[in-house]
DRENMILO-68525 format. One record per residue: x, y, z of N, C-alpha, C in turn; residue in one letter; chain. Coordinates in nm, 3 decimals, m for minus. Example, Ala and Ser with C-alpha at 12.3 -4.5 7.8 and 13.67 -1.06 7.14 Angstrom:
<pt><n_x>1.319</n_x><n_y>m0.569</n_y><n_z>0.780</n_z><ca_x>1.230</ca_x><ca_y>m0.450</ca_y><ca_z>0.780</ca_z><c_x>1.320</c_x><c_y>m0.330</c_y><c_z>0.780</c_z><r>a</r><c>A</c></pt>
<pt><n_x>1.285</n_x><n_y>m0.225</n_y><n_z>0.708</n_z><ca_x>1.367</ca_x><ca_y>m0.106</ca_y><ca_z>0.714</ca_z><c_x>1.290</c_x><c_y>0.003</c_y><c_z>0.787</c_z><r>s</r><c>A</c></pt>
This chain:
<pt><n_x>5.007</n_x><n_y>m10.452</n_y><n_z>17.506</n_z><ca_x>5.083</ca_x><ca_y>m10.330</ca_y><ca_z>17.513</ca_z><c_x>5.030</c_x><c_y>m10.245</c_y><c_z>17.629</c_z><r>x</r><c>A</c></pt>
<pt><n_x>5.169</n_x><n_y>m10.184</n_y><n_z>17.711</n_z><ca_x>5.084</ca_x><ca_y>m10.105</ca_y><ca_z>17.790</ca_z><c_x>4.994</c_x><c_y>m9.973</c_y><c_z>17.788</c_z><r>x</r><c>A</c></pt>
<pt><n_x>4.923</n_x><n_y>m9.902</n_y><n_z>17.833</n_z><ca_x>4.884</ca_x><ca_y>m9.818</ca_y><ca_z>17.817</ca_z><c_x>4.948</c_x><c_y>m9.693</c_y><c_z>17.901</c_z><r>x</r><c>A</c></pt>
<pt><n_x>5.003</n_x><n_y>m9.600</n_y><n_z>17.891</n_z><ca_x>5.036</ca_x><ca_y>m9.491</ca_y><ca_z>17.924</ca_z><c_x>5.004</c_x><c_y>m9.358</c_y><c_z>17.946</c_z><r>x</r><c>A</c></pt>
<pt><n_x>4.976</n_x><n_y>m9.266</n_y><n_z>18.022</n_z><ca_x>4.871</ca_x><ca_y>m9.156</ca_y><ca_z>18.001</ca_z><c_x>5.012</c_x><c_y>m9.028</c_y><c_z>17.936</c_z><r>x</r><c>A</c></pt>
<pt><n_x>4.919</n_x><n_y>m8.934</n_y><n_z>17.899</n_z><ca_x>4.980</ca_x><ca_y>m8.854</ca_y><ca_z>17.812</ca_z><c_x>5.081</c_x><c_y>m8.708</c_y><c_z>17.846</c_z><r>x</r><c>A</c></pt>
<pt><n_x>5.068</n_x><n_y>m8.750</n_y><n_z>17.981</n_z><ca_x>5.144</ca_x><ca_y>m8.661</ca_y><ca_z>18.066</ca_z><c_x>5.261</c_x><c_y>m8.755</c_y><c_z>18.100</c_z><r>x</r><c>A</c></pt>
<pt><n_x>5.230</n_x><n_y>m8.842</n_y><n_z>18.119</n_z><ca_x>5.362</ca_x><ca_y>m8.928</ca_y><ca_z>18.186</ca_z><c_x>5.448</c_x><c_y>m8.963</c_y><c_z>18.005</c_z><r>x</r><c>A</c></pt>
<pt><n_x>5.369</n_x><n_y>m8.934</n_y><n_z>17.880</n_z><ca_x>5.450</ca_x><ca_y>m8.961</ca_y><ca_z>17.819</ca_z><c_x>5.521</c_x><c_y>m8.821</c_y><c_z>17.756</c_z><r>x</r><c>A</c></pt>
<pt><n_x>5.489</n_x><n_y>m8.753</n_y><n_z>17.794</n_z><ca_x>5.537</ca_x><ca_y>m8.591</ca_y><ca_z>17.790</ca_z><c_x>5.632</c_x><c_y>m8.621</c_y><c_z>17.886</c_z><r>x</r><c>A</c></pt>
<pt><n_x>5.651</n_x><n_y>m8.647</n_y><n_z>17.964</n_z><ca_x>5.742</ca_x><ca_y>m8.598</ca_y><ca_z>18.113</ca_z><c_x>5.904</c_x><c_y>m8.697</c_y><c_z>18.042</c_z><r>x</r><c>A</c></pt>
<pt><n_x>5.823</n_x><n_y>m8.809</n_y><n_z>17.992</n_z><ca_x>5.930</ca_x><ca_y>m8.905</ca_y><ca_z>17.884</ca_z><c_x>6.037</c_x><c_y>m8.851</c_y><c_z>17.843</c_z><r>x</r><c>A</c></pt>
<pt><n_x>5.949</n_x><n_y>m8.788</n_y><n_z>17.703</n_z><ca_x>5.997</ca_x><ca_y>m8.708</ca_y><ca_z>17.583</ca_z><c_x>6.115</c_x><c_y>m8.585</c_y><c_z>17.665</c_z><r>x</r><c>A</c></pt>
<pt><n_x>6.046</n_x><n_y>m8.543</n_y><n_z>17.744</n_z><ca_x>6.094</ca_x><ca_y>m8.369</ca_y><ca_z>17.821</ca_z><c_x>6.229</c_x><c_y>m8.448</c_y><c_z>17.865</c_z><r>x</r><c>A</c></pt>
<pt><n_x>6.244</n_x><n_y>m8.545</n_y><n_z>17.943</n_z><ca_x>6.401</ca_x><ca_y>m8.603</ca_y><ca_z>17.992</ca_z><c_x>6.449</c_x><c_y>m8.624</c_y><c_z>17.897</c_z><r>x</r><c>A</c></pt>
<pt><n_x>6.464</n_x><n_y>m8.682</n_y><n_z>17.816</n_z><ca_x>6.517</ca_x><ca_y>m8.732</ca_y><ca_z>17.694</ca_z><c_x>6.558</c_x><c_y>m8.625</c_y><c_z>17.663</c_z><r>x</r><c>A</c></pt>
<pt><n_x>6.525</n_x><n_y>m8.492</n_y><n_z>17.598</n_z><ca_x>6.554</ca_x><ca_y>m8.395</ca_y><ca_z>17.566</ca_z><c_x>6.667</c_x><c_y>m8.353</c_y><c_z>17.601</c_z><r>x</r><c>A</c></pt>
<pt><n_x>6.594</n_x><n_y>m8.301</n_y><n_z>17.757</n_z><ca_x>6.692</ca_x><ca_y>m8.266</ca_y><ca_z>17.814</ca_z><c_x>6.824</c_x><c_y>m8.281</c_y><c_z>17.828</c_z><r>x</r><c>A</c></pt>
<pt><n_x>6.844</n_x><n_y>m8.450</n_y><n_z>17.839</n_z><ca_x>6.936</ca_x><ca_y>m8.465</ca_y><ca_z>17.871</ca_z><c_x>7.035</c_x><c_y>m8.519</c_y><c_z>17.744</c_z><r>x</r><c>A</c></pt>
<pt><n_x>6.969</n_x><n_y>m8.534</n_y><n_z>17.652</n_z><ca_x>7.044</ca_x><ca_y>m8.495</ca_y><ca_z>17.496</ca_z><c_x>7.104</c_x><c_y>m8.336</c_y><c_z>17.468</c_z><r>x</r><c>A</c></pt>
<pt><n_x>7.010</n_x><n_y>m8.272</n_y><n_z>17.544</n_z><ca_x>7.065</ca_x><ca_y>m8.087</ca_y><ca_z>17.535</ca_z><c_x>7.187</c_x><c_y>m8.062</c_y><c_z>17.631</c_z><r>x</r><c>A</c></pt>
<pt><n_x>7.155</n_x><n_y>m8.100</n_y><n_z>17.762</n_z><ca_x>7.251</ca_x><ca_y>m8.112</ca_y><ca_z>17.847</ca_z><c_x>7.411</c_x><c_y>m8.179</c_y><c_z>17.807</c_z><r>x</r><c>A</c></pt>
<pt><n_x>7.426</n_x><n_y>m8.260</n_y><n_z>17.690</n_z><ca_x>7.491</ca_x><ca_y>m8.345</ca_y><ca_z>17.683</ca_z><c_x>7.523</c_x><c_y>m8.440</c_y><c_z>17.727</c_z><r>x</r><c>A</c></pt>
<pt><n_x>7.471</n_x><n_y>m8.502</n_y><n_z>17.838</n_z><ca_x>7.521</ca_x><ca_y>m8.601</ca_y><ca_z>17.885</ca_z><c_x>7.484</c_x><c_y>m8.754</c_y><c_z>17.827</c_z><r>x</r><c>A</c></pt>
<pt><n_x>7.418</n_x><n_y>m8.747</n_y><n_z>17.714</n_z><ca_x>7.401</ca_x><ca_y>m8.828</ca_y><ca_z>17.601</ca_z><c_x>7.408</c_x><c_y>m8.772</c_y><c_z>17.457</c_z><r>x</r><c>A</c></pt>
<pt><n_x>7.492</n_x><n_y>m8.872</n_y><n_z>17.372</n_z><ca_x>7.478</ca_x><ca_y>m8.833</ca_y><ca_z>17.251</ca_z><c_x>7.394</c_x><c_y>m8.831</c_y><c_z>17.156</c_z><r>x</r><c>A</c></pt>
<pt><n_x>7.411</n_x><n_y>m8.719</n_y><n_z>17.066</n_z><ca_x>7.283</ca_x><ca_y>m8.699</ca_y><ca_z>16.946</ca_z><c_x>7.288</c_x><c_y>m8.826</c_y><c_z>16.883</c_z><r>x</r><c>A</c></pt>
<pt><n_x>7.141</n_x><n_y>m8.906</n_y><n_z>16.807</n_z><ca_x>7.147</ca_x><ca_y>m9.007</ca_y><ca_z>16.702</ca_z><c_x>7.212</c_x><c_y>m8.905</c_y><c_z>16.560</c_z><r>x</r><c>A</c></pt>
<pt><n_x>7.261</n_x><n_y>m9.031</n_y><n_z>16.492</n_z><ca_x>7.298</ca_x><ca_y>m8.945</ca_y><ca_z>16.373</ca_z><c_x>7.228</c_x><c_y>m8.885</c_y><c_z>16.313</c_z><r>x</r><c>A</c></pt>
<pt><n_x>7.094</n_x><n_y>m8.933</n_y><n_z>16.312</n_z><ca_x>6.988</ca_x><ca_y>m8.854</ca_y><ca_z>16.206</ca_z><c_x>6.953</c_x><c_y>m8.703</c_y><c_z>16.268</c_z><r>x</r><c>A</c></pt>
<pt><n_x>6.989</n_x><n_y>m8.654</n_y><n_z>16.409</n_z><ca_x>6.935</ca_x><ca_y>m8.530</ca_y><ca_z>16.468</ca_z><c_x>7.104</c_x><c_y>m8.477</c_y><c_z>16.430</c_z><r>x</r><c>A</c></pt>
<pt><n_x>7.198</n_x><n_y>m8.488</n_y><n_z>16.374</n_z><ca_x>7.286</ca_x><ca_y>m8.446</ca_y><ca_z>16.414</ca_z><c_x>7.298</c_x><c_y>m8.312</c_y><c_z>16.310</c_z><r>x</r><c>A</c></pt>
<pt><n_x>7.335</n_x><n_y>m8.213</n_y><n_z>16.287</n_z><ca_x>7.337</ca_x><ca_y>m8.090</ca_y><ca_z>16.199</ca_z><c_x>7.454</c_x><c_y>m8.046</c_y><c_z>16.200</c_z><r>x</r><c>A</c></pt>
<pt><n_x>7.473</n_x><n_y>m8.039</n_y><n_z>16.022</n_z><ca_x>7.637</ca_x><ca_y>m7.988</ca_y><ca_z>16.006</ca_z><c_x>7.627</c_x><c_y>m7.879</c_y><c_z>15.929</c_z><r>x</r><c>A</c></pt>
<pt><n_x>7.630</n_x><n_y>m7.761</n_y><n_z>15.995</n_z><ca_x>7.615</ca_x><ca_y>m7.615</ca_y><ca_z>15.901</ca_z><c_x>7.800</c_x><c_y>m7.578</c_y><c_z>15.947</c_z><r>x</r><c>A</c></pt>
<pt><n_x>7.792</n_x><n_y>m7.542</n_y><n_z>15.853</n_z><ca_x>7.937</ca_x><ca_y>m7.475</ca_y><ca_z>15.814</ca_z><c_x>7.971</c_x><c_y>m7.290</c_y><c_z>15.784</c_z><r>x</r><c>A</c></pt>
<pt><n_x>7.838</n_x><n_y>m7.206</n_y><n_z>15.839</n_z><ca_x>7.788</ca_x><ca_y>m7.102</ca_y><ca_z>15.745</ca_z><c_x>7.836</c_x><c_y>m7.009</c_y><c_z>15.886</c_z><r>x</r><c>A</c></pt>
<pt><n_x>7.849</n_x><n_y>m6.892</n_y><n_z>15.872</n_z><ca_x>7.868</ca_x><ca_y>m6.795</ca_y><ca_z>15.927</ca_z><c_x>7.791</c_x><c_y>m6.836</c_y><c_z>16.093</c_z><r>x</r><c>A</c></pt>
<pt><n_x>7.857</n_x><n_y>m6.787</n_y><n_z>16.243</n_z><ca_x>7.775</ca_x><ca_y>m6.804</ca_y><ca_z>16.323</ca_z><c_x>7.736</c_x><c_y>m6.972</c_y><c_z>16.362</c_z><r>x</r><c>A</c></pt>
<pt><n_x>7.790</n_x><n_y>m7.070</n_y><n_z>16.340</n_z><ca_x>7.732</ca_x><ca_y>m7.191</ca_y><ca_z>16.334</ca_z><c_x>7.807</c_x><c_y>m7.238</c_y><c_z>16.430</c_z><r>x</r><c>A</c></pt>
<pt><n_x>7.716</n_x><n_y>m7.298</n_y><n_z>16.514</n_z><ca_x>7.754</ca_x><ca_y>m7.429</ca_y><ca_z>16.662</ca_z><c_x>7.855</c_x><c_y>m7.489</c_y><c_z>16.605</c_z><r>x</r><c>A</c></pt>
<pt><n_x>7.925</n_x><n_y>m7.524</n_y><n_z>16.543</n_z><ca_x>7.984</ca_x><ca_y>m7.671</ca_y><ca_z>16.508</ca_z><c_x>8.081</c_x><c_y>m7.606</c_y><c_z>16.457</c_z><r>x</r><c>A</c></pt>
<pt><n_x>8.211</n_x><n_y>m7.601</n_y><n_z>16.480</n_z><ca_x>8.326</ca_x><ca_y>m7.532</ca_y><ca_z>16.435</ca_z><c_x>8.367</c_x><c_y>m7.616</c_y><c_z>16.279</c_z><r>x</r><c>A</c></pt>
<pt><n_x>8.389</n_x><n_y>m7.545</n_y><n_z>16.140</n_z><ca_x>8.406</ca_x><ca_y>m7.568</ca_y><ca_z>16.007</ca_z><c_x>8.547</c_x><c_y>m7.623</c_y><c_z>16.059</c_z><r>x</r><c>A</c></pt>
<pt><n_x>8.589</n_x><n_y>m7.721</n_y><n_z>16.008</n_z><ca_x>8.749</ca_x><ca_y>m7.748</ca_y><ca_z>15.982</ca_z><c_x>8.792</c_x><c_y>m7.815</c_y><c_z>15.858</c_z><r>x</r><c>A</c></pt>
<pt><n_x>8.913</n_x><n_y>m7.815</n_y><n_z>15.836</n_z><ca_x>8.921</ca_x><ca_y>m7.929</ca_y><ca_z>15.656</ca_z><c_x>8.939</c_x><c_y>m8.064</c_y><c_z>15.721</c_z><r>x</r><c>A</c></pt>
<pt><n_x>8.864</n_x><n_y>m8.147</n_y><n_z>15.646</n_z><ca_x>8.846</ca_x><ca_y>m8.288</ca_y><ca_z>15.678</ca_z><c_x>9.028</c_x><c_y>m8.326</c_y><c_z>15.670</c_z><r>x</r><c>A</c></pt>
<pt><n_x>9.135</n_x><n_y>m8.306</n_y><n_z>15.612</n_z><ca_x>9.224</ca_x><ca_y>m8.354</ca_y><ca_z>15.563</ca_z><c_x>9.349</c_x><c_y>m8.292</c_y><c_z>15.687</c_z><r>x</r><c>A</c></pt>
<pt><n_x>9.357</n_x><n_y>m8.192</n_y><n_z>15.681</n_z><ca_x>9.429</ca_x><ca_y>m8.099</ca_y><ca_z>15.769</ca_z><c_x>9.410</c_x><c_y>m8.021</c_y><c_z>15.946</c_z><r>x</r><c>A</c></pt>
<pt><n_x>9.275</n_x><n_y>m8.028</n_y><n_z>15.909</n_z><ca_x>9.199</ca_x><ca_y>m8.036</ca_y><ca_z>16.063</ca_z><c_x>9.244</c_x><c_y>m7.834</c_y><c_z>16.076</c_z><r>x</r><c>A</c></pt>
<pt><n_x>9.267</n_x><n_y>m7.770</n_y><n_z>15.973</n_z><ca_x>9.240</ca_x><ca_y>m7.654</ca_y><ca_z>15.947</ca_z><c_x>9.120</c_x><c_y>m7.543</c_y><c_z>16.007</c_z><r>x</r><c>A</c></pt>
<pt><n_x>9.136</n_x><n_y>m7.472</n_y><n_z>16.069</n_z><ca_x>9.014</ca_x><ca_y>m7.402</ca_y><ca_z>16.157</ca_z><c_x>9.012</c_x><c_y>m7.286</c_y><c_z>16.173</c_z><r>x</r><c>A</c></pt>
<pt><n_x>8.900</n_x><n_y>m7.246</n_y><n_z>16.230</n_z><ca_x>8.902</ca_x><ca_y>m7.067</ca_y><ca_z>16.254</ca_z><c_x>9.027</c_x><c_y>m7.000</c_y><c_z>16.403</c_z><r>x</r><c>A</c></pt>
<pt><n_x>9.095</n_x><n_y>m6.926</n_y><n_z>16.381</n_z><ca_x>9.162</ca_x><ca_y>m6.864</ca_y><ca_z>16.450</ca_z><c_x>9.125</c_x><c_y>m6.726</c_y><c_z>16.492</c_z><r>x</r><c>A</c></pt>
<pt><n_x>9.192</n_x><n_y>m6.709</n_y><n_z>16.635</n_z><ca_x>9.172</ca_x><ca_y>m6.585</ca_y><ca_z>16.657</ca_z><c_x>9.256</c_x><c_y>m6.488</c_y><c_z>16.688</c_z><r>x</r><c>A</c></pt>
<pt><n_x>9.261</n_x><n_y>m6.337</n_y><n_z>16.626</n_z><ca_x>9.381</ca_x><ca_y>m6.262</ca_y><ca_z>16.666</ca_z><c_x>9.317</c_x><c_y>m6.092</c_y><c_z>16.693</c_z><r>x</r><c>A</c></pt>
<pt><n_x>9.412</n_x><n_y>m6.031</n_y><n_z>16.640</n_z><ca_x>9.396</ca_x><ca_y>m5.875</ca_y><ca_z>16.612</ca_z><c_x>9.429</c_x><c_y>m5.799</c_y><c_z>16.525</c_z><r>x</r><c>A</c></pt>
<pt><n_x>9.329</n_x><n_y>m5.664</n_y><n_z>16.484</n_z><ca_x>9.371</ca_x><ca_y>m5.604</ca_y><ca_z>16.388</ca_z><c_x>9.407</c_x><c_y>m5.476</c_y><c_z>16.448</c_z><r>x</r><c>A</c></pt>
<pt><n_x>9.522</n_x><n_y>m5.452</n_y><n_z>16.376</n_z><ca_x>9.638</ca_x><ca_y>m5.340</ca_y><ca_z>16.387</ca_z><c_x>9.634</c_x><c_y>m5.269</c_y><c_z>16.320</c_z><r>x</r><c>A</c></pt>
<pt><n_x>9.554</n_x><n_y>m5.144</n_y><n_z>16.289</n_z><ca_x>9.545</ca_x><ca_y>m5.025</ca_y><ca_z>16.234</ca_z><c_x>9.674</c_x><c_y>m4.907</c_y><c_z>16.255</c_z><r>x</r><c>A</c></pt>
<pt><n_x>9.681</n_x><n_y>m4.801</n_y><n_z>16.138</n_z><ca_x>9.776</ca_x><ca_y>m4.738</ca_y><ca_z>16.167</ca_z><c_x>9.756</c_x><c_y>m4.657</c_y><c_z>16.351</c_z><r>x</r><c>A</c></pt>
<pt><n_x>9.621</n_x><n_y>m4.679</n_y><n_z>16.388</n_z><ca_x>9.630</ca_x><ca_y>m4.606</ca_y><ca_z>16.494</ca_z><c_x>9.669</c_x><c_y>m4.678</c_y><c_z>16.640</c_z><r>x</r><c>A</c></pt>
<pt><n_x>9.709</n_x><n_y>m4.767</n_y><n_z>16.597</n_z><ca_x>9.780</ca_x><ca_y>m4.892</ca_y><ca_z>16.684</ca_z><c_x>9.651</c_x><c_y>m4.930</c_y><c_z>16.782</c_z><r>x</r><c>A</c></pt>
<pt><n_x>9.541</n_x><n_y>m4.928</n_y><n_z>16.743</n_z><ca_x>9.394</ca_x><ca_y>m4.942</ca_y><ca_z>16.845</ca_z><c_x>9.353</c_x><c_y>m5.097</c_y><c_z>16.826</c_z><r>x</r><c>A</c></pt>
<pt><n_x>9.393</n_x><n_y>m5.181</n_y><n_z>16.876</n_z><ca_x>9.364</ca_x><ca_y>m5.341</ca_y><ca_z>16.855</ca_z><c_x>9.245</c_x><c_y>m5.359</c_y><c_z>16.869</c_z><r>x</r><c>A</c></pt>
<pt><n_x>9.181</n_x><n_y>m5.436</n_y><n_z>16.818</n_z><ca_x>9.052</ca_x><ca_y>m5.510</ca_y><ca_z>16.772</ca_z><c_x>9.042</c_x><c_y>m5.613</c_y><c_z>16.797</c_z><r>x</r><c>A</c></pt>
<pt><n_x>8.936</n_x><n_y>m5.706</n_y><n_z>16.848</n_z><ca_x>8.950</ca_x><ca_y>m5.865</ca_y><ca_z>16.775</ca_z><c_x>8.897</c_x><c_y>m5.891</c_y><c_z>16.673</c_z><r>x</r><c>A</c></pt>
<pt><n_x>8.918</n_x><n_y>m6.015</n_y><n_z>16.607</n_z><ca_x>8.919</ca_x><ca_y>m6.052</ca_y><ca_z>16.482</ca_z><c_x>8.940</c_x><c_y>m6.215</c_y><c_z>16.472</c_z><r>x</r><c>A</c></pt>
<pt><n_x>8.830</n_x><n_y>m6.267</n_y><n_z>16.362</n_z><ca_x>8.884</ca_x><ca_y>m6.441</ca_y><ca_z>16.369</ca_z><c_x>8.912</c_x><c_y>m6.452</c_y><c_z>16.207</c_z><r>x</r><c>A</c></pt>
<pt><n_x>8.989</n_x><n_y>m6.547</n_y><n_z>16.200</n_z><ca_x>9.064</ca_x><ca_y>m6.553</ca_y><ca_z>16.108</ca_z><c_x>9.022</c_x><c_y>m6.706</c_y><c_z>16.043</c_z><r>x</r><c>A</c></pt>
<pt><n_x>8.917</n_x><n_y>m6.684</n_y><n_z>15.900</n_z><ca_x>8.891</ca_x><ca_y>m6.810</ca_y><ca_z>15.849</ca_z><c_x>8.915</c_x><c_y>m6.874</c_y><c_z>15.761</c_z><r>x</r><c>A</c></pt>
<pt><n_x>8.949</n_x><n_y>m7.000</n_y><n_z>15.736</n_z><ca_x>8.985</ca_x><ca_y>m7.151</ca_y><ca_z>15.605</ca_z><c_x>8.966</c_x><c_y>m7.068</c_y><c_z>15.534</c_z><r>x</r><c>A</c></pt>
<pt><n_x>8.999</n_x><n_y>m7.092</n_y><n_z>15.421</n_z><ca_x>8.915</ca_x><ca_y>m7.073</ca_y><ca_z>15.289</ca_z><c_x>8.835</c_x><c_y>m7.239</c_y><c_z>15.285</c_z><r>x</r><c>A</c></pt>
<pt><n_x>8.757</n_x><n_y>m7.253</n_y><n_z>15.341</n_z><ca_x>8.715</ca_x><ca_y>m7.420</ca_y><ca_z>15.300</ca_z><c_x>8.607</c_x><c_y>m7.407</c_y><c_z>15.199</c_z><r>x</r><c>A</c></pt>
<pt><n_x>8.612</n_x><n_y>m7.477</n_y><n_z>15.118</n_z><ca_x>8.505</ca_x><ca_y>m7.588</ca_y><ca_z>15.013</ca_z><c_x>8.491</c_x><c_y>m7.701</c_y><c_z>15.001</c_z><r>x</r><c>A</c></pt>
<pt><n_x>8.351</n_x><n_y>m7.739</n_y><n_z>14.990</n_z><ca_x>8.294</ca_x><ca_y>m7.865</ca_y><ca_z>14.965</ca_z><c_x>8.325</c_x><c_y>m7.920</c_y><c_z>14.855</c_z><r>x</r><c>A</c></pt>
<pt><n_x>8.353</n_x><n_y>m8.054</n_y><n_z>14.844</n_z><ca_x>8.456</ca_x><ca_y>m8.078</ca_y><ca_z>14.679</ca_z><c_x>8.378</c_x><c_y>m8.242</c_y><c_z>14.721</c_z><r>x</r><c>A</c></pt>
<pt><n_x>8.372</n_x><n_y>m8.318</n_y><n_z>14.578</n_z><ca_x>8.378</ca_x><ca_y>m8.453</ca_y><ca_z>14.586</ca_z><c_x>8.490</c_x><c_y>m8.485</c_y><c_z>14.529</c_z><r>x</r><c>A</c></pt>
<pt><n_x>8.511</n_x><n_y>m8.642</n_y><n_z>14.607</n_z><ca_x>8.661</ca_x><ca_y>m8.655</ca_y><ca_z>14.563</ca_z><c_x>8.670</c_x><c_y>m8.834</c_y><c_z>14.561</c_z><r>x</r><c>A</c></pt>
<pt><n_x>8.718</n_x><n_y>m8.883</n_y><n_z>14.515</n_z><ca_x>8.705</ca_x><ca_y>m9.054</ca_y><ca_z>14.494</ca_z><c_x>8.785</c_x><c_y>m9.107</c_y><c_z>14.642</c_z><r>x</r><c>A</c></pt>
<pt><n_x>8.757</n_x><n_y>m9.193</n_y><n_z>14.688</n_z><ca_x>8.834</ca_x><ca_y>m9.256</ca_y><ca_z>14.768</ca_z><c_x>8.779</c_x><c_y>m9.376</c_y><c_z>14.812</c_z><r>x</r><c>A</c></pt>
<pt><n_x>8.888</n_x><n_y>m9.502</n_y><n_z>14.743</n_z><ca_x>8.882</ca_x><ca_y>m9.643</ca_y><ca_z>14.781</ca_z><c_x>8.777</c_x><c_y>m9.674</c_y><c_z>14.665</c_z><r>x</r><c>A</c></pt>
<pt><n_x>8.732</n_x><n_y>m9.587</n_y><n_z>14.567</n_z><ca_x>8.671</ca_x><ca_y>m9.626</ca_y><ca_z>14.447</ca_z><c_x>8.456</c_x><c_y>m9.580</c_y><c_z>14.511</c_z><r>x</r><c>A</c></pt>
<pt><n_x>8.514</n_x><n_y>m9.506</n_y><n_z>14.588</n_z><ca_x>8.344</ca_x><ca_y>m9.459</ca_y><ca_z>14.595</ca_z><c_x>8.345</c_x><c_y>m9.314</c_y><c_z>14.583</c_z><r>x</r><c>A</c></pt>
<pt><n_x>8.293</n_x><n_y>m9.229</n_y><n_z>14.545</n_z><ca_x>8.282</ca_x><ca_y>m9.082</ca_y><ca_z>14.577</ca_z><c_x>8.214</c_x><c_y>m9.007</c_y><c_z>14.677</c_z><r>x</r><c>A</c></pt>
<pt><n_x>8.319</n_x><n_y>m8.942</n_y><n_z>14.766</n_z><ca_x>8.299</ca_x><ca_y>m8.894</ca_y><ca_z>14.924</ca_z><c_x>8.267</c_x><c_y>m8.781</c_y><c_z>14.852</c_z><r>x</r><c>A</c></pt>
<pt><n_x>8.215</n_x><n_y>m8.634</n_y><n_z>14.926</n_z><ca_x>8.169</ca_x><ca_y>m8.537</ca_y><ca_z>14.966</ca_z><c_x>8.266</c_x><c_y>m8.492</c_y><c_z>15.072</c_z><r>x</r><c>A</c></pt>
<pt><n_x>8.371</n_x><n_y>m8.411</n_y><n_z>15.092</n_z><ca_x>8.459</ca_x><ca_y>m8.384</ca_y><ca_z>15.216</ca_z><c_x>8.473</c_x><c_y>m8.188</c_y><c_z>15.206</c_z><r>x</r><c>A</c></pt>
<pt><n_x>8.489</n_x><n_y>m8.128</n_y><n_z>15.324</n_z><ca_x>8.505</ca_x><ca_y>m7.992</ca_y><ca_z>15.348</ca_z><c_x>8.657</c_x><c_y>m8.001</c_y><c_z>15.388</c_z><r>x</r><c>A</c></pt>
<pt><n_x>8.748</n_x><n_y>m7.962</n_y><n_z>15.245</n_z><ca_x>8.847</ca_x><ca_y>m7.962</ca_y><ca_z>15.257</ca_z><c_x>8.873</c_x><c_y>m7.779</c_y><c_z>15.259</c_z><r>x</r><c>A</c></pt>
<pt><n_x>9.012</n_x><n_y>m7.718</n_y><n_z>15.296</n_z><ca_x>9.078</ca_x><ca_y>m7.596</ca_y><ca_z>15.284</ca_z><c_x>9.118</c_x><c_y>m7.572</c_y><c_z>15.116</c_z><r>x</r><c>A</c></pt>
<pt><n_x>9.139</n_x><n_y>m7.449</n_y><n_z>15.057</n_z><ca_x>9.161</ca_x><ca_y>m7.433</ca_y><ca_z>14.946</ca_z><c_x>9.316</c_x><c_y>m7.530</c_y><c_z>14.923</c_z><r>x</r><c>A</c></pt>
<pt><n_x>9.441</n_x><n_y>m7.507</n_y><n_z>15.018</n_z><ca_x>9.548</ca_x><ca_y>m7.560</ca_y><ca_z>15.029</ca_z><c_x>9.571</c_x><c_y>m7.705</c_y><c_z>15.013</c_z><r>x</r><c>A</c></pt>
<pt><n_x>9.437</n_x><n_y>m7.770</n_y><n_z>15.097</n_z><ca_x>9.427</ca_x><ca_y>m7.896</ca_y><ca_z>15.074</ca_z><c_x>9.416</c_x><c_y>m7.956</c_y><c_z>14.903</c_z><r>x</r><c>A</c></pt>
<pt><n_x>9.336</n_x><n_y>m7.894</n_y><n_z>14.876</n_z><ca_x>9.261</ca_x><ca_y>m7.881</ca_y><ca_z>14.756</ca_z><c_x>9.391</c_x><c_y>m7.875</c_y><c_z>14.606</c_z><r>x</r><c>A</c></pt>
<pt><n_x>9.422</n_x><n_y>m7.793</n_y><n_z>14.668</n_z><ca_x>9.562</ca_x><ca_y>m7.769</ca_y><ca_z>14.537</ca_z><c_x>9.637</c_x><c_y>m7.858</c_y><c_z>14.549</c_z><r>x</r><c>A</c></pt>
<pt><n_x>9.706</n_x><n_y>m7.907</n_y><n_z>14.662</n_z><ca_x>9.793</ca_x><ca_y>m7.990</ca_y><ca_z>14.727</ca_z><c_x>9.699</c_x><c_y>m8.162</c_y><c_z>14.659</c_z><r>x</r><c>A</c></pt>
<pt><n_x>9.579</n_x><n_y>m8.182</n_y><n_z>14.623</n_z><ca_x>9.545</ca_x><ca_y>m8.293</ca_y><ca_z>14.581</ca_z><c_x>9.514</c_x><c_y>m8.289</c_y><c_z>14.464</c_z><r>x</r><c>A</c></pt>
<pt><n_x>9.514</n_x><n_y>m8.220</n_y><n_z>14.368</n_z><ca_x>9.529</ca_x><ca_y>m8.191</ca_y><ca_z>14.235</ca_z><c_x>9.642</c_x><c_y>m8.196</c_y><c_z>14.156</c_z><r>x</r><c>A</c></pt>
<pt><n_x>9.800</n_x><n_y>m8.156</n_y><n_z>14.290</n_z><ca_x>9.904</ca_x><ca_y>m8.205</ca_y><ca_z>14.250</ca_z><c_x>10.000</c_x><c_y>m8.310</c_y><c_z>14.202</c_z><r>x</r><c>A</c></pt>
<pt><n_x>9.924</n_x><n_y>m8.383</n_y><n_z>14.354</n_z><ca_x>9.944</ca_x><ca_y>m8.566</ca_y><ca_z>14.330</ca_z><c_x>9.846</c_x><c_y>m8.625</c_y><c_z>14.230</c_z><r>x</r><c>A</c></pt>
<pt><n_x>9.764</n_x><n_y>m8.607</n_y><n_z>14.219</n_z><ca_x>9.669</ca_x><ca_y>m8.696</ca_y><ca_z>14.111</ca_z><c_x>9.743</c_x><c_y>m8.684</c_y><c_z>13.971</c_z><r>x</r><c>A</c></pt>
């Protein structure tokens, strides 16, 4: 095995990084992070509908526009499919809409 000094394996690690941060390579699955919570990198959508945050304005009587984003109602639900039980971030709509058919 070779031997490597500990700067040159720092300088390694530091590209790699980088260029996982940069994007120009993709995350492994195990680094990958799915927050769904207020403020979060990764835009929430319903697995089923592809449902998402929007953006508009609020219109007060003093006609003074605002911005404003406009969000799912989404929840985390388990649900059977193909005879295994998934975990999916569906919309409330979705949700009713599959309670109907069942």
């Amino acid at each position: 095995m070779k031997k490597i000094g500990f700067r040159l394996l720092l300088r390694m690690i530091c590209g790699k990084l980088a260029r996982l941060i940069s994007g120009h390579e993709p995350l492994p699955a195990r680094l990958q992070i799915w927050n769904f919570g207020k403020g979060s990198a990764i835009m929430a959508t319903c697995a089923h509908c592809g449902k998402k945050t929007t953006f508009g304005r609020n219109r007060p009587w003093s006609k003074k526009a605002t911005p404003r984003t406009f969000r799912p109602n989404l929840q985390s639900i388990s649900i059977y499919e193909n005879g295994r039980k998934v975990r999916k971030v569906l919309c409330a709509k979705c949700i009713r809409t599959l309670v109907k058919t069942s």
